[in-house]
C-alpha positions, 0 to 999 in steps of 0.5 A, a space after each residue: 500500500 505504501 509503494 502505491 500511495 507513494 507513485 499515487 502522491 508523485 503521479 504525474 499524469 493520468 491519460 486513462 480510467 484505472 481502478 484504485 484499490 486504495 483507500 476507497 476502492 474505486 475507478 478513476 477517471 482520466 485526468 482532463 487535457 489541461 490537467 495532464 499538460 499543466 503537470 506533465 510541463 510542470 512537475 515532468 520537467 522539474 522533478 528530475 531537476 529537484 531529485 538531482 538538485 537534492 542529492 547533490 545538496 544533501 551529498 554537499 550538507 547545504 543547511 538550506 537544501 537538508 531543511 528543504 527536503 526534510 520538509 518535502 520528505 515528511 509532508 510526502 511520508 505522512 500522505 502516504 501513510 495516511 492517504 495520498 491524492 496529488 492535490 495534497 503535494 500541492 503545498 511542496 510543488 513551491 519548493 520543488 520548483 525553487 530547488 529545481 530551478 536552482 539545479 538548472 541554474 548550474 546547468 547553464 555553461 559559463 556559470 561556476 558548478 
């Protein structure tokens, strides 16, 4: 229940209708055109940035990136051991773009790693 509650909480698109046996055991539509698009362009793109960016933070001990991802990893942990639907990570997306934004910033050529 908890692998599925933690891919549920991270999902980011869904094109088709599928079963959800927990917690309420019922179908689920496909999520609208708009809906896929907007999270596909938003946490699609961003998320390998963020996962990339907080490895390379908790790896170097950055003070600021460890208070980030304890807070991402809590909020994450307690949805997905009470119950987990995309709407409840949108009080971390903020902070996931922040740290993602961060790590691309180090991408762009020129800039010192």
């Amino acid at each position: 229940k908890a692998i599925f509650n933690f891919l549920e909480f991270w999902r980011v698109c869904q094109f088709h209708s599928e079963y959800r046996p927990f917690p309420d055991a019922r179908f689920g539509g496909p999520w609208s055109l708009e809906h896929n698009v907007s999270s596909l362009v938003f946490m699609g793109l961003l998320l390998p940035a963020f996962v990339i960016g907080a490895a390379r933070g908790v790896a170097a001990l950055d003070r600021v990136t460890l208070v980030l991802v304890a807070f991402i990893a809590v909020h994450t942990l307690l949805h997905i051991l009470v119950h987990s639907v995309t709407r409840y990570r949108l009080p971390i997306e903020p902070f996931v773009a922040l740290m993602s934004f961060q790590e691309m910033s180090r991408w762009r050529p020129g800039r010192p790693k």
